[in-house]
N, C-alpha and C positions, 0 to 999 in steps of 0.2 A: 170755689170754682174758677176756672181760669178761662175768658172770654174768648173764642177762636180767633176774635177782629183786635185780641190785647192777650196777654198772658200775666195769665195770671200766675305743826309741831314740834318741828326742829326750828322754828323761827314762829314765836311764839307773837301772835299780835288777838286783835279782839276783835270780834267782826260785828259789823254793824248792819241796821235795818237793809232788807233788801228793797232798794231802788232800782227806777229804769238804769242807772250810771253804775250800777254796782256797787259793791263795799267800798266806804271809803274810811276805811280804818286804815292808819301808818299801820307800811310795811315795816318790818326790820330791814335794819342797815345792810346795806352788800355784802357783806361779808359771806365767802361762802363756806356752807355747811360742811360738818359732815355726814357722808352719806350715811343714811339708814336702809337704802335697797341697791342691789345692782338693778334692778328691773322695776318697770313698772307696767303692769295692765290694765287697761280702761277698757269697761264692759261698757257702752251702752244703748239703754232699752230702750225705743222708741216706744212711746207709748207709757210707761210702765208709771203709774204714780207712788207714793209716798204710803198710799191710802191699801192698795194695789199689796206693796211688800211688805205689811205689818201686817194684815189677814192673811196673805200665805206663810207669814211664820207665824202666827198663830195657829193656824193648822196643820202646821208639817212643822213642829218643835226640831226635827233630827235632820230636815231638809241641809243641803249644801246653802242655799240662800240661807235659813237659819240662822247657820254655821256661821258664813259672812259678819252677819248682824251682831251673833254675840261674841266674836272674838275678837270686833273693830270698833271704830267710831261709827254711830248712826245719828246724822243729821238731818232730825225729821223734820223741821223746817227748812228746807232747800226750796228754792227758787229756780228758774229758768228764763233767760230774757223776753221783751214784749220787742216784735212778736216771736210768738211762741211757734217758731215753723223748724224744720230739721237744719237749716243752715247755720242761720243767727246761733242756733242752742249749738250744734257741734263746735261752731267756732270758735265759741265761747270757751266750752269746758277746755281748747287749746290754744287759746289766745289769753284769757285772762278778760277779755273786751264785751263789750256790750255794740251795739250794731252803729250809735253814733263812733265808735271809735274805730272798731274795724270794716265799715263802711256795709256791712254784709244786713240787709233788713229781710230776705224770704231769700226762696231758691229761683224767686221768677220777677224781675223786678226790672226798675228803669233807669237810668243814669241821663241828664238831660247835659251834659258834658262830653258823651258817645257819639260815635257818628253810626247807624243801625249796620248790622250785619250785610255783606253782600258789595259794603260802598267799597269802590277801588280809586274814584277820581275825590280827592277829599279837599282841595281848594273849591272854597265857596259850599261846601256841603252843609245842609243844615242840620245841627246837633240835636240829639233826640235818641237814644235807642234801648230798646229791650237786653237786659243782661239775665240772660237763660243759665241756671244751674242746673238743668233737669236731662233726662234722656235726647229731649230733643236737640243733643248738640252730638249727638252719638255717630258716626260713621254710619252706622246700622243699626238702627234704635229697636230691631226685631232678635236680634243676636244677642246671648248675653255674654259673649265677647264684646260687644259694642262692635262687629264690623272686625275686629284683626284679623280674623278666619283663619284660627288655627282649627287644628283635624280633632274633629271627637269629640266635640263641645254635643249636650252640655255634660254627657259621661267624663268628659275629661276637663272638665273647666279650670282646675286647679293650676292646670297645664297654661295657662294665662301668662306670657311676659314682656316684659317690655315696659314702656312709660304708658300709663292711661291718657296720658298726655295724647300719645299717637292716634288713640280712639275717636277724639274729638275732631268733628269737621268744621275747618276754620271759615270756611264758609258762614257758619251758623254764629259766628262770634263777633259782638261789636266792634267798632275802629277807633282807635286815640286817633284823633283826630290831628295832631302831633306829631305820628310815627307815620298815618296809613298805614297801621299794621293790626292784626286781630288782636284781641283783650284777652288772654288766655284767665282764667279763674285764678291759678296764682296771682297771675299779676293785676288781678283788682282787687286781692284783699292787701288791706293798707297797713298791717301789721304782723309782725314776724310771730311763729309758735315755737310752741313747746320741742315738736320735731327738728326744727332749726335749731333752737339752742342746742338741745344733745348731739343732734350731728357737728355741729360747730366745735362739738368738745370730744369730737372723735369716738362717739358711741351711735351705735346702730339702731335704725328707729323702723316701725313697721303699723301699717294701718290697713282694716279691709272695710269699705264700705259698698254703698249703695249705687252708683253714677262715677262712672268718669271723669266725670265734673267734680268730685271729689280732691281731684289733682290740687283744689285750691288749698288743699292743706298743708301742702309742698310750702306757703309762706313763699314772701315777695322770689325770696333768694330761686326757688325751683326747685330746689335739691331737698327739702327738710327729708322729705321718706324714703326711705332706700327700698322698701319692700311694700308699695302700693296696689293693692286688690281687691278691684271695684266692678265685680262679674254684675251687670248690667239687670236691675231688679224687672224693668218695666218689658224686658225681655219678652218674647214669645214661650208660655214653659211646654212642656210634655201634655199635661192634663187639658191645654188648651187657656184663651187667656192669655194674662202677663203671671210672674210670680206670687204679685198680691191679691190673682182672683182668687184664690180660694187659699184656706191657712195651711192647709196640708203642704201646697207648693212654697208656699214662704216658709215653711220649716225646712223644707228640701235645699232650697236658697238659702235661707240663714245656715244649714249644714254645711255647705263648700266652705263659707267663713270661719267657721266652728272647727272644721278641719284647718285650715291653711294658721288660727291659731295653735294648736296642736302640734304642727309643724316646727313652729317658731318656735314656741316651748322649746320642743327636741331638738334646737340649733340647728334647721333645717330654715330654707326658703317657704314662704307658701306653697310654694308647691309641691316640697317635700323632696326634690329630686336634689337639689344642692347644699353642702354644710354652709352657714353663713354667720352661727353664734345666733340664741339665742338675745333677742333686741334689747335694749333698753327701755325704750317706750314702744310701744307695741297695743294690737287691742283690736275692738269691732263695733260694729250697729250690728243688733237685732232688730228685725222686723216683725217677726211672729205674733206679739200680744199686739202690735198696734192694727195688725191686720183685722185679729181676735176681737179687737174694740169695735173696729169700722163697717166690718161686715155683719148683715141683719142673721145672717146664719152660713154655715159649712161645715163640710163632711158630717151632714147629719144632724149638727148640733146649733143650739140658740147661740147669737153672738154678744158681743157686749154684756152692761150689769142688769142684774136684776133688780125689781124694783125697790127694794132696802140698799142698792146701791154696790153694792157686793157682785162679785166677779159672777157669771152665767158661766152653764155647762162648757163653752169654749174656749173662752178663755181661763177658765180653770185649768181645762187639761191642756192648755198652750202653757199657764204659769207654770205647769208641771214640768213641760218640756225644756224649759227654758230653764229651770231648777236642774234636771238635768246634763243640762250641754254644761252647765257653770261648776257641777261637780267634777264633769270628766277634767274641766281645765284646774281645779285646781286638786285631782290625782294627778295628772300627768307631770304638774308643779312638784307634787311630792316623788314621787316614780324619781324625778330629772334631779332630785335634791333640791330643788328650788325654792322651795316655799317656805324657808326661814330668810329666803334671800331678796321677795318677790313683796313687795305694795300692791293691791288691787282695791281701785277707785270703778264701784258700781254707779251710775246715773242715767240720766235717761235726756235725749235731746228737746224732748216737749213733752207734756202729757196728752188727753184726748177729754173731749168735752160734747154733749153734757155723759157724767156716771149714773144721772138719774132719767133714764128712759119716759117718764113722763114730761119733761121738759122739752124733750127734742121737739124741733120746729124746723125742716128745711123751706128753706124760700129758691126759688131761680131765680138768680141775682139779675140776668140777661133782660127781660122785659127792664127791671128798675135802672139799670143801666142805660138800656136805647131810650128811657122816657127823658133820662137826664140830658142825653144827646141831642134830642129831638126838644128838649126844650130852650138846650144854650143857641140851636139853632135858630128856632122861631123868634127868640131873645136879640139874635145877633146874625142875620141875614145873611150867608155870603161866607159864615167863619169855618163851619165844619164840625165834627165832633168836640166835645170838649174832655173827655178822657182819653188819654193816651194808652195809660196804659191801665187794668185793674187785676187785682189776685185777691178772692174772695175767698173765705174757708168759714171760718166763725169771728173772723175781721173783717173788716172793709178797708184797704189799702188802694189809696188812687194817685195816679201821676195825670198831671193834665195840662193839655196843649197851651194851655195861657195859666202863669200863674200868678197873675195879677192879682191882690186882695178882690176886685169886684168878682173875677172867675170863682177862685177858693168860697168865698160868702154866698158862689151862685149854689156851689155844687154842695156846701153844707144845708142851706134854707132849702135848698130840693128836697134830699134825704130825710131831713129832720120831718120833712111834713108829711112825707109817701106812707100813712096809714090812716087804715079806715078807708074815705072816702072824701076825696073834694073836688074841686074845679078843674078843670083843665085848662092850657094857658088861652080859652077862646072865652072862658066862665062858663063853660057846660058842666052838671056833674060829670061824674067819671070816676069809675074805682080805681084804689091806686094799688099797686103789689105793697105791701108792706115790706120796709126797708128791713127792719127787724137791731136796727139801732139807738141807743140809749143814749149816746154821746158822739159827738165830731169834732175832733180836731180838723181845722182849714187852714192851711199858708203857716203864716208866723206861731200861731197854734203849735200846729201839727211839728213844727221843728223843735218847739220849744216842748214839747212833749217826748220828744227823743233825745233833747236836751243837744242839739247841735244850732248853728248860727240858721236864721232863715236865708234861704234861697241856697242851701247846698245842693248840691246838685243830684244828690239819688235820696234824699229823705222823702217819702210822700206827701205830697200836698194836703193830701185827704186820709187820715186814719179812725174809720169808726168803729167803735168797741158797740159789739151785738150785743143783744139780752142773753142772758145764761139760754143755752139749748139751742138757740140759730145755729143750723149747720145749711151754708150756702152752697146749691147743689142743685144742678137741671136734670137731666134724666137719672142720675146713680138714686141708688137706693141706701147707702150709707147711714150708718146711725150714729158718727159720731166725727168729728175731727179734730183740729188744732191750728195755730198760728193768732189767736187771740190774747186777754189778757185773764181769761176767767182762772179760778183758781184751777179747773179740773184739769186748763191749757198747761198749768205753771209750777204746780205742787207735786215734784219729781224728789225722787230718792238722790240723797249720795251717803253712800257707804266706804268706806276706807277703811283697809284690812292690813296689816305687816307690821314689821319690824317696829318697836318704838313707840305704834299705835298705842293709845287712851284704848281701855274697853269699855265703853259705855254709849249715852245716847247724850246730843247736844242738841237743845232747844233753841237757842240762840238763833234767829235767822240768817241764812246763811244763801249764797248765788254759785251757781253752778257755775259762771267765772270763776271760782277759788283753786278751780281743780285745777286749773295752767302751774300756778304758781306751787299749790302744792305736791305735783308731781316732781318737778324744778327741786323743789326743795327734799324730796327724800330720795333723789339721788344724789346730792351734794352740790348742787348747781345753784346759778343764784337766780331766783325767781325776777329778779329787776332788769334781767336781760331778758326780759320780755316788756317790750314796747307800750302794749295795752296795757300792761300791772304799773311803768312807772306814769302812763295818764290818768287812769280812773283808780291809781292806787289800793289797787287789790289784792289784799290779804290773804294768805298760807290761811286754812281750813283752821279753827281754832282748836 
């Protein structure tokens, strides 16, 4: 929950245990390959776990996903970084990086190096601000153009061009305090991708996601995507709502994507209307099953698993759906001749948690937050809040206005004791909200838990890992989220289908960072030109 007063095989190596840092198994030497695809496409499923795509090919033997499974690599221990929110895990599978490296930790987080949104006079300004990946940086966060107001949306949405860049209101974006100039999402991730490198080597690169803010996938340089579209999810849809109140609209939504891949396929633009070649790197987010996960029920149907843990009537027939959009793409693959030509890397940016519907426990974070406020005040006369910033999901992630060891130690010993019932700071009882955390990293902690230097400037001060089933939530009725470390956050599918591909299944653990490099590598490119791979030395998929 986000606080309105804060917001919230061609180069052959061995992969090792999955860590917060990622693989660090030696790369092979630069040298670059040779290629095993013109193309590659990244399917992935927000939501979808590990657990998720071995019971629908167990039931659908003849399924397209099936298909996938048994004609490729299936690495059924795949990992997803902590935390497990759709930023850090996208950036990942295109960086090669884990969140100390590419500096990215949520979609809604804090930089104590930034000068906040809005500053124009930046001598003597005090640093501190909110870095928003979310709609709210939207021109028109009701639009799912974001605000470009083109004619016909959203019958016409495909009709979308331009940079997403242009969607965004700089207004809504922090200040380097350096330039006085906005932070654009490219240019706060710290590390170059996949899309850069290919375009760097004069091949064409394409992605359709969720947010505008998405543009940070452009890497440092601006340019990586030549064909970025990012139709605005939290939009206003048709049926009323944004896209992900009910699944019916998020299919509708995930369909324009699903089309504008199709396109691409066909050496078309997303939008169908210009010849552009067929991408190199190329690909989507799906929304559908994570919606499927979160929602108690729609169009009819129970949402989430059943109590053996196993998919419920809705998301069944969302896995259905989703079985089906990934067949049409890889007919159309065949249709185009492509698909002896064509790598497709399946994964998913997070999972969702708890699978086990008796475990769920939502808490409103908002009372255990103001008690924490209301305490450093009474503690320290005169000081103010002492969270700056929080983004609560099935984590607890805090930036805070003093990060002193005595502030960090204040705001751990708080949290750690908020259950059951005790004292309040006068010694009266007093019930407390239960925190619904098992563990706190505070200060030098918490850095050294993300494995970066303490006092960096966006790592959180405060990271606390909830009991299995906490989903943090005020009024939604949700039954299930992500952005934690549980397994049900982190145990995501990767699949890898073409040319060259092993057919079988690798146990071996393995991080959803591998897929940078190993896309890198089956187009003939060297995966070490990517920045995250030669820091946290991350290894080609085994």
């Amino acid at each position: 929950m986000r606080r309105p007063w804060v917001r919230k095989r061609w180069i052959r190596a061995a992969a090792a245990g999955a860590g917060l840092l990622g693989c660090t198994a030696a790369l092979a030497p630069a040298a670059q390959a040779q290629p095993k695809s013109a193309h590659v496409l990244l399917l992935s499923v927000d939501g979808l776990h590990q657990a998720d795509l071995d019971w629908y090919v167990a039931k659908h033997p003849q399924s397209a996903l099936a298909s996938l499974v048994r004609q490729g690599t299936d690495y059924d221990h795949a990992s997803t970084p902590v935390p497990s929110d759709s930023f850090p895990g996208m950036v990942a599978q295109v960086t090669g990086g884990n969140p100390a490296t590419t500096g990215v930790y949520y979609d809604d987080t804090y930089d104590t190096a930034l000068l906040p949104a809005g500053t124009t006079t930046c001598a003597g300004a005090k640093p501190g601000a909110e870095v928003d990946y979310t709609e709210d940086l939207d021109r028109d966060k009701t639009a799912i153009d974001a605000g470009q107001g083109l004619p016909g949306l959203p019958a016409g949405v495909l009709g979308m061009t331009g940079m997403p860049r242009s969607l965004l209101n700089p207004a809504a974006l922090p200040v380097d305090p350096k330039t006085c100039k906005p932070v654009y999402p490219y240019q706060d991730l710290k590390v170059n991708t996949v899309f850069e490198v290919a375009h760097a080597a004069g091949l064409r690169t394409a992605w359709s996601d969720k947010h505008p803010a998405y543009d940070i996938l452009n890497g440092p340089s601006g340019t990586g995507i030549d064909d970025l579209f990012t139709p605005e999810i939290n939009s206003n849809a048709p049926a009323g709502g944004d896209w992900s109140t009910d699944n019916a609209s998020t299919r509708t939504y995930d369909g324009y994507k699903v089309k504008a891949v199709l396109n691409e396929i066909d050496g078309l633009d997303h939008s169908g209307t210009r010849q552009a070649g067929t991408p190199a790197v190329f690909g989507m987010n799906f929304q559908s099953v994570s919606t499927a996960q979160k929602l108690p029920a729609s169009d009819g149907k129970q949402g989430g698993y059943l109590a053996d843990g196993t998919p419920g009537p809705l998301l069944t027939d969302t896995l259905g759906w989703l079985d089906q959009q990934v067949g049409a793409m890889t007919a159309e693959l065949r249709t185009r001749h492509l698909a002896d030509d064509t790598t497709i890397v399946l994964s998913a940016k997070h999972g969702q948690s708890p699978t086990r519907p008796s475990a769920l426990t939502r808490i409103d974070d908002g009372p255990l937050l103001d008690g924490l406020n209301s305490a450093w005040r009474a503690a320290h006369p005169g000081s103010g809040d002492l969270v700056a910033h929080a983004v609560d999901d099935d984590a607890m992630l805090l930036w805070l206005t003093d990060r002193s060891p005595a502030a960090t130690e204040f705001a751990k010993t708080y949290l750690l004791a908020r259950s059951g019932t005790g004292n309040d700071i006068n010694g009266a009882p007093k019930p407390f909200v239960h925190s619904g955390l098992t563990t706190v990293y505070a200060g030098p902690d918490a850095a050294r838990y993300f494995r970066v230097a303490p006092g960096d400037s966006r790592v959180p001060d405060i990271m606390g890992v909830a009991q299995y089933g906490i989903v943090y939530t005020g009024g939604q009725k949700k039954i299930a989220e992500h952005g934690g470390a549980a397994a049900d956050d982190r145990a995501v599918p990767i699949v890898v289908d073409g040319p060259g591909v092993h057919h079988g299944t690798v146990t071996t653990s393995v991080e959803t960072t591998q897929i940078a490099p190993t896309i890198l590598a089956a187009l003939g490119l060297d995966p070490t030109a990517l920045r995250a791979v030669q820091l946290e030395h991350t290894a080609v998929l085994p």
